[in-house]
N, C-alpha and C positions, 0 to 999 in steps of 0.2 A: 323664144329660146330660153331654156332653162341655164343655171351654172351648175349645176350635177346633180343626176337625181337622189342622190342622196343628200342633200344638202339645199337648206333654202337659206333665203336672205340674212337672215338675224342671224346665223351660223354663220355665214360671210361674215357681216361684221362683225361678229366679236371675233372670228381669228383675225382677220387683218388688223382690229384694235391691240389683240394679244399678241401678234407677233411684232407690230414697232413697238410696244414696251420691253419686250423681251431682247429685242437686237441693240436697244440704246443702251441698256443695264448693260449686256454683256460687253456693250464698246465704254462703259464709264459716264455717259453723254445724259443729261435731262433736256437741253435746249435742241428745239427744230426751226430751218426757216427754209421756204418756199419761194418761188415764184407766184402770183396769183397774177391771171392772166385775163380775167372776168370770162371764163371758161368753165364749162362744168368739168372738168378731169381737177384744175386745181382748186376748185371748190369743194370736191370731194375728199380730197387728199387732205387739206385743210379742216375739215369738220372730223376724219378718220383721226389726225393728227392731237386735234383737242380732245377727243374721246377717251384716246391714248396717254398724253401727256400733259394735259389740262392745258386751259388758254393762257396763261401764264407763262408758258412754257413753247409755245407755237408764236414765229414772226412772219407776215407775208413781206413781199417786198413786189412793188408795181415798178411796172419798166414801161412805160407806153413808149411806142417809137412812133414816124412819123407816120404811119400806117395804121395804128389805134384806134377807135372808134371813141367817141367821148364814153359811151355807153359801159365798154369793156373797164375805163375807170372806175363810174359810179359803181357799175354793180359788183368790184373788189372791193369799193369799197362799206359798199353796205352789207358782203357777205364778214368782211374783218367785224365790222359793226356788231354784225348778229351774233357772231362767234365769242367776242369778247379780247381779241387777239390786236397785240401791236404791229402797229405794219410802216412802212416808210415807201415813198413814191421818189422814184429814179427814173426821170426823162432819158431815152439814150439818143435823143435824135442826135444832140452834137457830138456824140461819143459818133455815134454810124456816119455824117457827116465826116468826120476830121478822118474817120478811117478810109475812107473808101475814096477822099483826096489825096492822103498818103497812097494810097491804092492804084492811084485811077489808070498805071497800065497795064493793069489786069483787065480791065472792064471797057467794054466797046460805049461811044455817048453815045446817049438817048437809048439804049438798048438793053432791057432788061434780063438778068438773069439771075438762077438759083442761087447763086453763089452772093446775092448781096440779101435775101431771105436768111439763106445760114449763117450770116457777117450777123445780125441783127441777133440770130440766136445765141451766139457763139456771146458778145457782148453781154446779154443778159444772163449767160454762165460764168462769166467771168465777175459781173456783180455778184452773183450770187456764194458764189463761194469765196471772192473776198469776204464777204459778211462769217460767211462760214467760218474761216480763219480766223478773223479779227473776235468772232463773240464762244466761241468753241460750241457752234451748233452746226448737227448735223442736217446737210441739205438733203430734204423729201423729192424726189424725182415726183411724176405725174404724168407721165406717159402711159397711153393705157395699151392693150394686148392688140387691136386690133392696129395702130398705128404701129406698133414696135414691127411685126409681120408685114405692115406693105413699106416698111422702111421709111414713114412717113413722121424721121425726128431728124435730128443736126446732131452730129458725134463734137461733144467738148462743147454742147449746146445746150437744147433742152433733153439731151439725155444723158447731162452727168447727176450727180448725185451719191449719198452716200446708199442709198436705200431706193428701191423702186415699189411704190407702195399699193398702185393698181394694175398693174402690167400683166395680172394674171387674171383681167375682167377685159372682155370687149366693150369695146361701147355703146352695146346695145345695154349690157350689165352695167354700167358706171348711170346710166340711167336709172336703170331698175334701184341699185343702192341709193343714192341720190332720194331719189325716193321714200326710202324705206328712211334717210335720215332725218325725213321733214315730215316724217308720219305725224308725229304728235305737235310740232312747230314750224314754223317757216326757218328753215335754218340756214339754204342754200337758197337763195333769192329766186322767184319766179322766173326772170327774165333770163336767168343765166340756163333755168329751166329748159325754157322754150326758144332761146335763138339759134340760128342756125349755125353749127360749128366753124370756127375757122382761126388758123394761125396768125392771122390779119399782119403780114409781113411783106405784102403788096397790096395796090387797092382793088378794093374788092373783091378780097379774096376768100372763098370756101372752101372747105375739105373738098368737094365732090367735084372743085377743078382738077384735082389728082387721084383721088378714089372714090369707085362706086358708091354708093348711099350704103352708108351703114344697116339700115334695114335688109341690106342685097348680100353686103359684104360678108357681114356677119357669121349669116347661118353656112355659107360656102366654107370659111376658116374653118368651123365650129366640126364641118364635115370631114375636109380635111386633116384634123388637128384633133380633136378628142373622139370623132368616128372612126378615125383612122382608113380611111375612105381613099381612092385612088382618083386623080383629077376625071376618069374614065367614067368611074362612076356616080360622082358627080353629075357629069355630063348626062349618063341616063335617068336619073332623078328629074332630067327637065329642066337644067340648068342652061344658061345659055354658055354656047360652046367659047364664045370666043368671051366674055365674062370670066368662066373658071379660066383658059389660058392668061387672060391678062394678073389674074390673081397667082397664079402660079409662076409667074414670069417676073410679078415685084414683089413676091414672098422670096424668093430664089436672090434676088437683087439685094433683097435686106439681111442677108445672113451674115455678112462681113460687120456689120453697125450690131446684129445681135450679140456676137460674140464678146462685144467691147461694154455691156451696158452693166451697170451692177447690180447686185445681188436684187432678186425679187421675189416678193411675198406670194408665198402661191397658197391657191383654194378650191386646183381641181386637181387633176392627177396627170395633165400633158401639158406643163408649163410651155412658154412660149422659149426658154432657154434650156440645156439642158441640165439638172438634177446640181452638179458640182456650183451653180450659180445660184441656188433659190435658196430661201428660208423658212 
């Protein structure tokens, strides 16, 4: 899957580098900080970032919760390494702990659910943008297009921000770029490369517990959303029937979380928001 045919990768990246130096200037702002999640969406966001604003200028900040992978530490922190970027490590396990004891008649024992996933996210937005406040830098959202559409973030979570800086790439593209940033060096760590996506906000959790494989998902959006394609036709493409309805049924579910997300860098011509939201 292409990002438009008129436009390839190296074009991507220099507008998305071109347009967060352009939005920080016109807000007054030189400093960015992130979440880094040993993810490749914040990985990318983070090396877009420095390209942008120089490392000097770019802070991650690691949040592992009790859910974390030791792995998703190292490898934030050997992509800050590579980058040249300061970063500081925030445990939230006792932050989600003491909350969800204040909590606990919300939540049935032993019995898991969403709602203690988005507690987790929600906590690492609330670090995040105390940092924000406290250092006057502007926080880089990292969410990318194909999650924003199947509703697959935390509103006051990991989708605030002052800026959304991939949200106009799926994530089949957040690879392809990715890519193209480690063309000439290892910039974005192999590992972060090659492991299998996942929120890691219960155990053992992957994306493909809640949506299709991206390889799947993908090219369906890309029909619906820049082919301008009807779930019908779709469906005659060879698609599986009950596939496009499930993707049409949590695109449909996410429009209330889209409406709330902020501004985002676009680099085709059917952003995931509509026109009054992009930059």
């Amino acid at each position: 899957m292409v990002l438009e045919e008129n436009l390839d990768i190296a074009d991507v990246h220099e507008k998305i580098v071109g347009k967060i130096r352009s939005y920080f200037a016109s807000c007054g702002k030189t400093k960015a900080v992130l979440g880094l999640s040993g993810g490749i969406d914040s990985a990318l966001v983070a090396a877009l970032a420095v390209d942008a604003l120089g490392k000097d200028n770019v802070h991650g900040i690691l949040m592992p919760s009790p859910f974390s992978s030791l792995h998703s530490v190292s490898d934030s922190v050997d992509l800050a390494t590579n980058l040249g970027i300061s970063y500081d490590i925030i445990p939230i396990e006792k932050i989600y702990k003491r909350a969800m004891l204040e909590m606990h008649d919300f939540f049935e024992i032993g019995k898991w659910n969403v709602a203690q996933e988005n507690l987790q996210a929600r906590i690492r937005g609330t670090i995040l943008m105390t940092y924000s406040n406290r250092y006057d830098a502007l926080l880089l959202n990292t969410s990318n297009k194909s999650e924003l559409f199947m509703g697959y973030g935390t509103l006051y979570g990991d989708l605030c921000g002052a800026m959304m800086v991939i949200a106009d790439l799926y994530k089949l593209q957040v690879y392809e770029l990715s890519s193209y940033i480690n063309r000439s060096e290892t910039v974005i760590p192999v590992s972060i490369m090659t492991k299998a996506p996942s929120a890691e906000l219960r155990p053992g959790q992957k994306d493909t517990d809640s949506l299709p494989e991206y390889k799947v998902l993908d090219p369906v959006l890309h029909a619906l959303n820049e082919e301008g394609l009807t779930p019908e036709q779709v469906i005659a493409r060879g698609v599986d029937k009950e596939l496009v309805e499930r993707i049409v049924r949590l695109k449909k579910g996410a429009a209330f979380k889209v409406m709330q997300i902020p501004p985002v860098i676009t680099v085709g011509d059917k952003p995931v928001v509509p026109r009054f939201k992009c930059i």
